[in-house]
C-alpha positions in Angstrom: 169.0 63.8 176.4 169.1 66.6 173.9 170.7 69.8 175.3 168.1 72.6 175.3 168.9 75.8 173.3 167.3 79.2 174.7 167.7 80.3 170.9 164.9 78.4 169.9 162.7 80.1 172.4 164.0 83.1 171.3 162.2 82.5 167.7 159.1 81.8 169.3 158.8 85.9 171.6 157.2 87.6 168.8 154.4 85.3 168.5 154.0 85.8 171.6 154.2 89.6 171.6 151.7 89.7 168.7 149.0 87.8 170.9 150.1 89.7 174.0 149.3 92.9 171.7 146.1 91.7 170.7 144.8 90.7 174.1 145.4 94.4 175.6 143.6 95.8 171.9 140.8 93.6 172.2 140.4 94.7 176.0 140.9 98.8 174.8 138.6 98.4 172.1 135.7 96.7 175.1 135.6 100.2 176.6 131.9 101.4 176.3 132.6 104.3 174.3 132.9 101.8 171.2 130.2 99.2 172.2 128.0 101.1 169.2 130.3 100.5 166.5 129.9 97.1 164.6 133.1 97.1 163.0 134.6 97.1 166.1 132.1 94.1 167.1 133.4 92.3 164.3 136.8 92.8 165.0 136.5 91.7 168.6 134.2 88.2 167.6 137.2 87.1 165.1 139.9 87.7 167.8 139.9 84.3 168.9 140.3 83.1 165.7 143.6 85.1 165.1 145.1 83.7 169.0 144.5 80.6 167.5 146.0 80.9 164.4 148.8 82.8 166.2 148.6 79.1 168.2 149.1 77.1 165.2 151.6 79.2 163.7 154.1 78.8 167.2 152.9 75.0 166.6 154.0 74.8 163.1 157.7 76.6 164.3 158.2 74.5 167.2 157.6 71.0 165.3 160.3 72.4 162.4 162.5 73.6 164.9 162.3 70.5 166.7 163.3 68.9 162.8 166.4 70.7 162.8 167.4 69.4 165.3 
């Protein structure tokens, strides 16, 4: 059994801070006082597709992390 390094987790937080971030925007920007504006429409309909590139991206570390190893 490998032993488990926290550093490598450690490479992984501002991923996640980055798709924390954008949850709490994408939230702000629901407020009704911008349900008019389509650029903010847009911007909220490709959210998803940026958490799940943010997804692939962690993916991508963890596997060559994982190499490194």
């Amino acid at each position: 059994m490998n032993k488990h390094s926290p550093k490598k987790e450690l490479i992984l937080l501002p991923v996640l801070l980055v798709a924390v971030l954008l949850c709490v925007v994408g939230h702000f920007l629901l407020q009704p006082s911008y349900q008019n504006n389509h650029v903010i429409e847009y911007m909220l309909a490709a959210l998803p597709f940026a958490l799940f590139g943010l997804v692939i991206i962690a993916f991508k570390i963890a596997s060559k992390s994982e190499e490194n190893d």
